[in-house]
Each structure stands twice: as structure tokens, then as C-alpha cells.
N, CA and C of each residue as an Amber inpcrd file, in Angstrom:
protein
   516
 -38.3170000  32.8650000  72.7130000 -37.9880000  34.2680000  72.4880000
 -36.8350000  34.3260000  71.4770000 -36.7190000  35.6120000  70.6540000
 -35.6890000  35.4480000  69.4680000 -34.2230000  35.7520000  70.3790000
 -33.3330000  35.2010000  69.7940000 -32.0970000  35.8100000  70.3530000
 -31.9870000  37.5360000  70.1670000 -31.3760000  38.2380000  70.9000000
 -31.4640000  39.3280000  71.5510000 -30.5110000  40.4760000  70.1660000
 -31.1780000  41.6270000  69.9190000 -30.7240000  42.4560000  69.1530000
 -30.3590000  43.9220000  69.4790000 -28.9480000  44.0640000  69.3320000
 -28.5830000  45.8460000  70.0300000 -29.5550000  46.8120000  69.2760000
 -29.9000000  46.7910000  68.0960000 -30.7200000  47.5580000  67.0930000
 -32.2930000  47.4550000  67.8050000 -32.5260000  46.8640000  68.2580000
 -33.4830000  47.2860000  69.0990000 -33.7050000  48.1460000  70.0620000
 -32.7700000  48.9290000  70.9080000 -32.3940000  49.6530000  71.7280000
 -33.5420000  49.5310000  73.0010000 -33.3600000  47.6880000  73.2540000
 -33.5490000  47.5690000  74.4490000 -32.9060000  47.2230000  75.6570000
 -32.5640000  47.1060000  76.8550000 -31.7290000  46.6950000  77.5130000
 -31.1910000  45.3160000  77.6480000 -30.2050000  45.1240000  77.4840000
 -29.8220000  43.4820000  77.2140000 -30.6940000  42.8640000  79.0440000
 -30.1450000  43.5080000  79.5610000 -30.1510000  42.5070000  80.9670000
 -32.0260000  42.8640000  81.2940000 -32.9810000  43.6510000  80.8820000
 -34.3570000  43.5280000  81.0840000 -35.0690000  42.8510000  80.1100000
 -33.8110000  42.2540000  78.8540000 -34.6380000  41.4610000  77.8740000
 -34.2690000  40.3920000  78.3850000 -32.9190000  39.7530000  79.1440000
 -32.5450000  38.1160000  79.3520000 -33.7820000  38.0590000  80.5550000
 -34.5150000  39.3730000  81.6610000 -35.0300000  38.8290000  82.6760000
 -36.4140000  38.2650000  82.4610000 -36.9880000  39.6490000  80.5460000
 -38.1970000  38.7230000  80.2860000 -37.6180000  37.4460000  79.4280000
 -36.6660000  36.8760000  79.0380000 -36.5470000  35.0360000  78.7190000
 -37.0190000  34.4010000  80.0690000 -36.0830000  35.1400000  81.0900000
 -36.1320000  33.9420000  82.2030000 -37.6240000  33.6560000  82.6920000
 -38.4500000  34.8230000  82.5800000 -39.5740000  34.8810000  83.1590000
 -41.1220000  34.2820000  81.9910000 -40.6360000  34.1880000  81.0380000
 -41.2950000  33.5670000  80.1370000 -40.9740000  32.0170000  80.0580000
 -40.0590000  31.7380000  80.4550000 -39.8190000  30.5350000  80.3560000
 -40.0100000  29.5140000  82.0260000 -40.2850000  30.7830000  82.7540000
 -40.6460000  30.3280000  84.4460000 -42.3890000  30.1730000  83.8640000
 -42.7790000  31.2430000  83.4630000 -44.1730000  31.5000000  83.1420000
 -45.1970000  30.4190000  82.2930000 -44.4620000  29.8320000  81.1310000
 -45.2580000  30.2110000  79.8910000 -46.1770000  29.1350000  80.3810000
 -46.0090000  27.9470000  81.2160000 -47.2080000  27.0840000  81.4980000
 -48.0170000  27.6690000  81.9530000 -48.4000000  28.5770000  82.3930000
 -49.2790000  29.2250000  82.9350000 -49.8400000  30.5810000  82.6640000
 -49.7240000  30.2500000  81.5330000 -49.9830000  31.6660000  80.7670000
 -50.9460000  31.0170000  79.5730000 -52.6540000  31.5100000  79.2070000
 -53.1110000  31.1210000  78.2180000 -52.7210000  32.0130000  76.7100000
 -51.8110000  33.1750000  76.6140000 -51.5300000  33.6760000  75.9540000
 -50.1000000  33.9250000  75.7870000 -49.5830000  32.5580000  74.6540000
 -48.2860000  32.6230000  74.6410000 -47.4510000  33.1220000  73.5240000
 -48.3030000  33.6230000  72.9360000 -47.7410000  33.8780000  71.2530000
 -47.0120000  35.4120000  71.4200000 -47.8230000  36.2800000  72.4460000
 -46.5620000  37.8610000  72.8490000 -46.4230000  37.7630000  73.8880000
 -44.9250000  38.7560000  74.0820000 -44.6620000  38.8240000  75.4820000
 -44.3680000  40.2470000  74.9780000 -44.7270000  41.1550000  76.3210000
 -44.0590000  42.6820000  75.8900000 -43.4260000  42.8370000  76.6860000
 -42.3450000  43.7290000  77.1900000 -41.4820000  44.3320000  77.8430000
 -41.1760000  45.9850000  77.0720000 -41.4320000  46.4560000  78.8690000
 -41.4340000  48.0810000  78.5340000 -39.9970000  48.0400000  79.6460000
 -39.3790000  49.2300000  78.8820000 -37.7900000  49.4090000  79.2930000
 -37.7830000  50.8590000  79.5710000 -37.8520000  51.2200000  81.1700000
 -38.5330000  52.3940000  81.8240000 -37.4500000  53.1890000  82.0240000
 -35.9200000  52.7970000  81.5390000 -34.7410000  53.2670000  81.5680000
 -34.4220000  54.6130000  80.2020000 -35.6940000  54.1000000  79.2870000
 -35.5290000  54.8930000  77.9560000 -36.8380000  56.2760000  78.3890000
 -36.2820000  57.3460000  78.0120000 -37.0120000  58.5850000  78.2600000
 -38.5060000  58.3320000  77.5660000 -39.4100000  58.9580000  77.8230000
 -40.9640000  58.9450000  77.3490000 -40.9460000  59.2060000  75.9110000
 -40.4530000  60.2340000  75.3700000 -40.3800000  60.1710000  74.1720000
 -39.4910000  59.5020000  72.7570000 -39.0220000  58.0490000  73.3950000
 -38.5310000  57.1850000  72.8240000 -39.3060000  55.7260000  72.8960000
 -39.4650000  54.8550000  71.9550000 -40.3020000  53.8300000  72.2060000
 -39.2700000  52.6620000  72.8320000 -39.9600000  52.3870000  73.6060000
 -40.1360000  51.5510000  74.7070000 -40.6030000  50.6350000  75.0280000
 -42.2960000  50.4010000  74.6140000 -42.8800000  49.2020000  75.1040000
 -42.5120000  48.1670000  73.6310000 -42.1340000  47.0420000  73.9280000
 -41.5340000  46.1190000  72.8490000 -42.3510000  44.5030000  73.0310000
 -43.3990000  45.1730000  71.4700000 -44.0460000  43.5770000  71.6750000
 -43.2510000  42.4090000  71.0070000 -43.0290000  41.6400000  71.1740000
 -42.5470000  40.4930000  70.8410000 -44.0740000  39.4320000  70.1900000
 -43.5100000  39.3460000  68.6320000 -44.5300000  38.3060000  68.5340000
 -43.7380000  37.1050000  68.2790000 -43.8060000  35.9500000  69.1920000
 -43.0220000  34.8330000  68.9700000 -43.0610000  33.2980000  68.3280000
 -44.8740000  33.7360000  67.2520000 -45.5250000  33.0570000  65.9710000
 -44.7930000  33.4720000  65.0180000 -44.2300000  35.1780000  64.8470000
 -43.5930000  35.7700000  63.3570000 -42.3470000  36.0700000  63.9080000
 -41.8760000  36.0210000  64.9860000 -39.8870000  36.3430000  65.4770000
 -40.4930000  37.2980000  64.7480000 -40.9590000  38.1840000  65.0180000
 -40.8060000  39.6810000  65.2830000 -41.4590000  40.8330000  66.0750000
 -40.2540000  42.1260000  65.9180000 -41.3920000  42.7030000  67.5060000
 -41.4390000  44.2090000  67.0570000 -42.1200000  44.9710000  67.5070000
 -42.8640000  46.2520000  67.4200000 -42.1870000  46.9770000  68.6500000
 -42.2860000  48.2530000  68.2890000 -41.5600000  48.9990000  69.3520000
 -42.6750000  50.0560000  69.3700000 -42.8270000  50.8850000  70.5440000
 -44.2750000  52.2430000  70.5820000 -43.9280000  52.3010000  71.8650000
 -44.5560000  53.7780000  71.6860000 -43.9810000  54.6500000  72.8290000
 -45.4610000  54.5950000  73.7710000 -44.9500000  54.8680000  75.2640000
 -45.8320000  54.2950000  76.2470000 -45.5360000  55.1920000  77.3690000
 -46.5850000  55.8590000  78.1260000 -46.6130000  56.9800000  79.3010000
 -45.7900000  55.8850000  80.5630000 -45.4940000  57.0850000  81.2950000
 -45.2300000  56.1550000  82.9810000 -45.7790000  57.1780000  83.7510000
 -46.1010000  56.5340000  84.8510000 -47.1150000  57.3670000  85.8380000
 -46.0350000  58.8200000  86.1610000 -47.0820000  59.8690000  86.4570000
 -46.6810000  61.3030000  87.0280000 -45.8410000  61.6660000  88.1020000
 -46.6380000  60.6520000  89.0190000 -45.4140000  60.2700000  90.5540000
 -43.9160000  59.6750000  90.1240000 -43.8680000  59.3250000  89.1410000
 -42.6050000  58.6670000  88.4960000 -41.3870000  59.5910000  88.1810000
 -42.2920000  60.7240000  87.6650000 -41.6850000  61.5240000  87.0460000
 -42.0780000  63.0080000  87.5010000 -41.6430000  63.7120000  88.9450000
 -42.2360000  64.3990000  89.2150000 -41.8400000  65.8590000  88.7190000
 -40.9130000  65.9430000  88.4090000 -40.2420000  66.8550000  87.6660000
 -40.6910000  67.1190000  86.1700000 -41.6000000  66.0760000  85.4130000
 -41.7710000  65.9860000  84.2430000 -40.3230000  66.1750000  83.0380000
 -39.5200000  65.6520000  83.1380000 -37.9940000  65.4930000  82.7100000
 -38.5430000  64.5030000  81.6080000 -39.2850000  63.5810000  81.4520000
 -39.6060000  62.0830000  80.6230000 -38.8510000  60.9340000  81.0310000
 -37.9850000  61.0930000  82.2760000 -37.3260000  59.9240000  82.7590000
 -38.2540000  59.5530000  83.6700000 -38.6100000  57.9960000  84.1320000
 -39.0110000  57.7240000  85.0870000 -38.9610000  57.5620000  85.6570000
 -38.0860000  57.9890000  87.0870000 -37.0160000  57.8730000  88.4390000
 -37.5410000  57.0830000  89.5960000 -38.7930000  57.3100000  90.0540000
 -39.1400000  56.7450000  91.3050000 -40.4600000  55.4310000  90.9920000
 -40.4710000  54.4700000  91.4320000 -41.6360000  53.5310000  91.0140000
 -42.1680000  53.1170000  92.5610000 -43.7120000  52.5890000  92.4430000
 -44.2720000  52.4020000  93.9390000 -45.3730000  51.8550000  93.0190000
 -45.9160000  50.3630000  94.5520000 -46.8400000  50.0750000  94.3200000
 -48.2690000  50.3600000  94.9290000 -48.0750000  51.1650000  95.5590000
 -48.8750000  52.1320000  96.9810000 -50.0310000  52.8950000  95.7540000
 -51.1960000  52.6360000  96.4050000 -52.2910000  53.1800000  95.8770000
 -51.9220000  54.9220000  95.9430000 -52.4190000  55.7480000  95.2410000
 -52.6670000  56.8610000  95.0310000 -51.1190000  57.9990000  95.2230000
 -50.1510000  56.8740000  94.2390000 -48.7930000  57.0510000  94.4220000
 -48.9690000  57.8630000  92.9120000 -49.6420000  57.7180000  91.9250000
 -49.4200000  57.7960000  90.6100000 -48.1590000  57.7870000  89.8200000
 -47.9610000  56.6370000  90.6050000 -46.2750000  55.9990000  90.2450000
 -46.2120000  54.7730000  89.4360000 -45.5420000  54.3220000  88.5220000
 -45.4450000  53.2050000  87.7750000 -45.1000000  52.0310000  88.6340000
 -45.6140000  51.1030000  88.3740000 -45.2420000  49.8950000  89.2540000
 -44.2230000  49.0380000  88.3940000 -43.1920000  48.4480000  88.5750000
 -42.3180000  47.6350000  87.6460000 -42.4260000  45.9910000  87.9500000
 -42.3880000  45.2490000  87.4600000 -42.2120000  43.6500000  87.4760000
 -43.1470000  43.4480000  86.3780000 -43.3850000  41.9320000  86.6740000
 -43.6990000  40.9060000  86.3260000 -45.5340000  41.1540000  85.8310000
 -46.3850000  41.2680000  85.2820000 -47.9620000  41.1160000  84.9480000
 -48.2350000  40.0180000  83.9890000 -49.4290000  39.9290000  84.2760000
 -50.2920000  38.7440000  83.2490000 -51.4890000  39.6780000  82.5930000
 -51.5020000  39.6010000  81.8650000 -52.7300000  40.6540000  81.2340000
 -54.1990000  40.0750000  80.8900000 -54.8430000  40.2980000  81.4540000
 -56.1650000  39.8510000  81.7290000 -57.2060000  40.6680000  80.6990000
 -58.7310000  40.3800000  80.7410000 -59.4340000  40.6670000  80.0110000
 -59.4620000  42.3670000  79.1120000 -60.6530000  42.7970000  78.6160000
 -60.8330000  43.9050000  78.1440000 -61.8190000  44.6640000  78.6810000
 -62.2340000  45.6970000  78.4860000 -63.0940000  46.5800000  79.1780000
 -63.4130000  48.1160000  78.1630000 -64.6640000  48.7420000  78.6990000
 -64.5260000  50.2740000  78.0600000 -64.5480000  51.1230000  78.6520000
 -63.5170000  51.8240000  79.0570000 -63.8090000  52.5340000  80.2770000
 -63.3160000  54.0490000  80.1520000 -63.0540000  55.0400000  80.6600000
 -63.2100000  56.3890000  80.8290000 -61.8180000  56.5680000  79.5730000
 -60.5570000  55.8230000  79.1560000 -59.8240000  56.1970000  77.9370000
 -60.5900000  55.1690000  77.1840000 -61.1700000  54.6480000  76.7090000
 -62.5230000  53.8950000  76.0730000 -61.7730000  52.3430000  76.0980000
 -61.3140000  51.7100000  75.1390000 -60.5180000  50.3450000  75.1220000
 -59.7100000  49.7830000  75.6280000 -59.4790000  49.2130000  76.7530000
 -58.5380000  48.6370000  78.2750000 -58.1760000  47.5290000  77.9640000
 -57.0940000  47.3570000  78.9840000 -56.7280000  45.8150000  79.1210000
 -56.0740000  45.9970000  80.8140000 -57.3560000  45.2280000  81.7980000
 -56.5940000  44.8200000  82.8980000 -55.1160000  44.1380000  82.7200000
 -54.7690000  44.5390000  83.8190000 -53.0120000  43.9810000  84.3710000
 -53.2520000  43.2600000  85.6370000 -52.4400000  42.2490000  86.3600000
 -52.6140000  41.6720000  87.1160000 -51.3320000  41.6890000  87.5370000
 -50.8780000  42.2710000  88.6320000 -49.5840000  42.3270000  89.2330000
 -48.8700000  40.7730000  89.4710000 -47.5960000  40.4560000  89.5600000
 -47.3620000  39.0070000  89.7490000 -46.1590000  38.9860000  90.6900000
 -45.6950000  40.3650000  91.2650000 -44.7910000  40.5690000  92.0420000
 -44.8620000  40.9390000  93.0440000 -44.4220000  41.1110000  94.5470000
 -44.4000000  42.4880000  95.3140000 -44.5720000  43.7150000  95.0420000
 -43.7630000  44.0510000  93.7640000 -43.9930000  45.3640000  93.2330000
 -44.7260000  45.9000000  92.7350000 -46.2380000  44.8300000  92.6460000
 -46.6620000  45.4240000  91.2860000 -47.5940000  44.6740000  91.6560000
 -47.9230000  43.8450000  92.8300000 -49.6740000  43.3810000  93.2600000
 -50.7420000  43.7250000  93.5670000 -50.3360000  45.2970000  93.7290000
 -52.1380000  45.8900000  93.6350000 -52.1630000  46.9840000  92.5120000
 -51.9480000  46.0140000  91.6410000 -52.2960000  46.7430000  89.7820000
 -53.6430000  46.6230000  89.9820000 -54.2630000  45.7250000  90.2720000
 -55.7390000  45.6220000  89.8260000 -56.6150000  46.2520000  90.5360000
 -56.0560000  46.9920000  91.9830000 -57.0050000  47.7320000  93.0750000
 -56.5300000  48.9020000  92.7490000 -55.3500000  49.2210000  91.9490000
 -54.7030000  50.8520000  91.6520000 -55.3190000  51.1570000  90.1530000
 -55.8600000  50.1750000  89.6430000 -56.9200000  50.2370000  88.2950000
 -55.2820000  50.5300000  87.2670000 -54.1310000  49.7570000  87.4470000
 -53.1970000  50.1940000  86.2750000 -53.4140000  49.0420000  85.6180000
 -53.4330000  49.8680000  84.4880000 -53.8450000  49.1030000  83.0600000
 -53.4110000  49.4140000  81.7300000 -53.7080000  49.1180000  80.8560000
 -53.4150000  49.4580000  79.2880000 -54.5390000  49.9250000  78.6340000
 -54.1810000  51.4260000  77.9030000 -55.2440000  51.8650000  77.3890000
 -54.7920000  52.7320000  76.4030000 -55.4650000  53.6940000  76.1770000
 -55.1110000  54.7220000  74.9410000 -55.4420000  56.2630000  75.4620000
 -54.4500000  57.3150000  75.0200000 -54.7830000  58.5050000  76.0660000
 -54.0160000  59.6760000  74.7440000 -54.5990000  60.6140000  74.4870000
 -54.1720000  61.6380000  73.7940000 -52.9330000  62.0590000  73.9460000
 -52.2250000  62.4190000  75.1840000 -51.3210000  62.6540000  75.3210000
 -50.1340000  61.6740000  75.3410000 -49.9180000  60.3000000  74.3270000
 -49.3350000  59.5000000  73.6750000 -49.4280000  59.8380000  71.9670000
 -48.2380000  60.5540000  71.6390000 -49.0200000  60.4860000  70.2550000
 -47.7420000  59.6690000  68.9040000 -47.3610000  58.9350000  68.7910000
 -46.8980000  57.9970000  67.2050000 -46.1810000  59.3550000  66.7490000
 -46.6460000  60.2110000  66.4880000 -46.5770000  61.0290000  65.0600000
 -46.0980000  61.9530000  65.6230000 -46.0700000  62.8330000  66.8740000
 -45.5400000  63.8270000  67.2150000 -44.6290000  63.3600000  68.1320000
 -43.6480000  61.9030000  68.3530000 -42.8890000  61.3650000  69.3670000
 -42.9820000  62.0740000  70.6550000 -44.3050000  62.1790000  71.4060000
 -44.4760000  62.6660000  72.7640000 -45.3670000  61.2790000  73.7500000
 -44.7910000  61.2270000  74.3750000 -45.5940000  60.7430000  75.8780000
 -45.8860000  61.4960000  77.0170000 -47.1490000  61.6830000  77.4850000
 -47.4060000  62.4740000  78.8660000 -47.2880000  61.4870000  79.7450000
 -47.9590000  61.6830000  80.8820000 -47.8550000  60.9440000  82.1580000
 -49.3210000  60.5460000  82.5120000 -49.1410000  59.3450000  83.0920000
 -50.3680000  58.6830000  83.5040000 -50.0960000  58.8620000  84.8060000
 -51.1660000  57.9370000  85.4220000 -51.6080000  57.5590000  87.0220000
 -50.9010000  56.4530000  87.3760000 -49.6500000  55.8070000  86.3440000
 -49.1510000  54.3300000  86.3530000 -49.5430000  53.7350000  85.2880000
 -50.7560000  53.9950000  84.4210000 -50.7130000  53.1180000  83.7210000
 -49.7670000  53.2910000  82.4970000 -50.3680000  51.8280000  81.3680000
 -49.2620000  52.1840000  80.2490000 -50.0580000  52.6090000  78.9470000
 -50.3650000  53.9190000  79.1970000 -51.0930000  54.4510000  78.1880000
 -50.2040000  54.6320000  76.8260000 -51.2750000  54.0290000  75.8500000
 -50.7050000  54.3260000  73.9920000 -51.1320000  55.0070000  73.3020000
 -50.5300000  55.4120000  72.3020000 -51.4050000  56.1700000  71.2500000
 -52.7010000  55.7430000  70.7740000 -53.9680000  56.2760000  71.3680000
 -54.9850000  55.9430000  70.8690000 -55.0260000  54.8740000  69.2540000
 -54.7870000  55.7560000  68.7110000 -54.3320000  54.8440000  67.0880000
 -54.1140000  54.0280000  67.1200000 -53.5250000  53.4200000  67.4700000
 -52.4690000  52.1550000  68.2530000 -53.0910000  50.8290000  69.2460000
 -53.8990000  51.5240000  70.1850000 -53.9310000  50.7240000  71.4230000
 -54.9700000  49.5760000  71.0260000 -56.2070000  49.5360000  70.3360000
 -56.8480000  48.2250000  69.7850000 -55.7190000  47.2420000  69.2940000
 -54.7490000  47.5600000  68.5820000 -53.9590000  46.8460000  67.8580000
 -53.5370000  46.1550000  68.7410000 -52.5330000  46.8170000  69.6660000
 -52.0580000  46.1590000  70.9240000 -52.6800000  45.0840000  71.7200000
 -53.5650000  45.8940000  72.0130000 -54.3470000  45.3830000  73.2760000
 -54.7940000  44.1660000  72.7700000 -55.6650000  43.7270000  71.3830000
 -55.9190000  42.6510000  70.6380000 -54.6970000  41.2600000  70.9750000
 -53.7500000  42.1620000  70.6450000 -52.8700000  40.6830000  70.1270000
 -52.1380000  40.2080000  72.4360000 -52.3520000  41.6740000  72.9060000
 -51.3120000  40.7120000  73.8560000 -52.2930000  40.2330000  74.8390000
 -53.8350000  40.8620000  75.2740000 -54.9560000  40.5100000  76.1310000
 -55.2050000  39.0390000  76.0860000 -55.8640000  38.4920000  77.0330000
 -56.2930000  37.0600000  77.6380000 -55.2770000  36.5330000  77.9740000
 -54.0400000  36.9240000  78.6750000 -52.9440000  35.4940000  79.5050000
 -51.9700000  36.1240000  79.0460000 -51.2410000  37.1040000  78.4110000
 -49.9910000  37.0690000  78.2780000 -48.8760000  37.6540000  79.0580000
 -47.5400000  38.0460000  79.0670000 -46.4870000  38.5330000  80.1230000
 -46.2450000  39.8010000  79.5340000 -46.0990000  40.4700000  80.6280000
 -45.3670000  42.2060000  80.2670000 -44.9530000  42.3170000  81.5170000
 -43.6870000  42.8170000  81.2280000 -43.1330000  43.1250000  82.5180000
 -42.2450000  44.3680000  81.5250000 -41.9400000  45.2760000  83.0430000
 -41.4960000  46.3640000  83.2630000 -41.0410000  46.3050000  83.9420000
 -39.6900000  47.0930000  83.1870000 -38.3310000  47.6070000  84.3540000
 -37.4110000  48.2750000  83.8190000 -36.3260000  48.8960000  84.7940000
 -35.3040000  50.1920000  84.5470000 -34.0530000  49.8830000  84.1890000
């Protein structure tokens, strides 16, 4: 991972936890070239999810929904997280990102929980996808069901480079 940059406006102490966890991880990870980390401390309409590509030491920043239950007030902060089915709450830790799919936002990427917090990603269907109400160009994020919905525009790009084995973790 590159040494750590304030101009990034990510959290120092949720970027040292994805080193530690990439470096607990990476044997066991078939996808080691990104790691992303979404920083659930920054409001919805600021980017947040931060890919790391660690072939080019460099990383991408894009803005990314958090579930509705998160945010019940709709404020764009994300206050409360749960891993409880039909919470439509963001789950935070540790994931491995697993295959692709086409499904009702059309281009997916299963998540695979790797924590307590965050082990029934795959029975709560939270995932990575693309959803209108993410938009690049008009700096807005709506709210998902938990997942980490992107700007349509966007989400092939994503989903391409971090799908089959890699780490994303989320936290506040």
C-alpha cells in the first residue's frame, strides 16, 4: 500500500486498518492488485469509496450510497450500521469481493462479509452495483438497502478492476 496522504481526505486511522488488513489478508486473496476502502465518516455527497491501485501507486476517489437505515433522517451522514437482514443499514468491516452478476441495477459484484459485522452480506444480497441516484456530475448520493451503489457511468469500471478476490472494507 502507498504511504498515506492528507490530500486524499481519507481517514488516517481507517487507512492504517486497511494496511493492517491487507497485509493479514493478501495470501488469501486472488485479487491483489486493488484494495478499496470506503470512509463512512465522510457525508454522501463527498467521495469516499477510495480505490487503491497498488500495480500504478495510485487511487481514485467516487462517491458511493450507504444504506437508508443508516441514515434515517436522510442528513447524508451515515450514523447507525447493522448486519441484521432487512435493517437497510450499511454493514462496516472487512469483505472479499467475489464474482459478477446482472441483476435488477444491471452490473454487480457480490461481497462476502469477513467479519461479525458484515457476515450476512451475501444472504442481505449487499453488493456493488450502479443506481441512478449516485450521480459523478451532480455530486449526489441517495440511499441504498446497504449496498455500495455507484454512478452507473462508473460502476463497470470499478467493478472490472476490484471483482474476483479483492479487499474493501468499510468504516467510520
Amino acid at each position: 500500500m502507498p504511504e498515506f496522504e492528507e490530500r486524499w481526505g481519507l481517514k488516517r486511522d481507517i487507512y492504517e486498518k486497511a494496511v493492517r488488513a491487507y497485509a493479514a489478508k493478501r495470501s488469501q486473496l486472488k485479487n491483489t492488485r486493488f484494495v478499496t476502502v470506503v470512509d463512512f465518516s465522510k457525508r454522501s455527497n463527498q467521495k469516499r469509496l477510495f480505490l487503491f491501485d497498488l500495480a500504478e501507486d495510485r487511487m481514485n476517489a467516487f462517491l458511493t450510497s450507504h444504506g437508508s437505515g443508516s441514515d434515517p433522517g436522510h442528513s447524508g451522514l451515515a450514523t447507525a450500521f447493522s448486519n441484521s437482514e432487512e435493517s437497510k443499514k450499511t454493514s462496516i468491516g472487512l469483505y472479499e469481493t467475489l464474482g459478477t452478476y446482472g441483476g435488477k441495477h444491471g452490473y454487480s459484484l457480490r461481497l462476502k462479509g469477513l467479519e461479525s459485522t458484515n457476515n450476512q452480506a451475501l444472504r442481505r444480497l449487499i453488493v456493488v452495483h450502479g443506481a441512478s441516484y449516485v450521480d459523478e456530475e451532480k455530486k449526489i448520493a441517495g440511499r441504498s438497502h446497504g449496498c455500495f451503489a455507484l454512478d452507473p457511468k462508473l460502476v463497470r469500471k470499478v467493478i472490472d478492476r476490484i471483482k474476483g478476490g479483492s479487499l474493501l472494507i468499510a468504516d467510520r
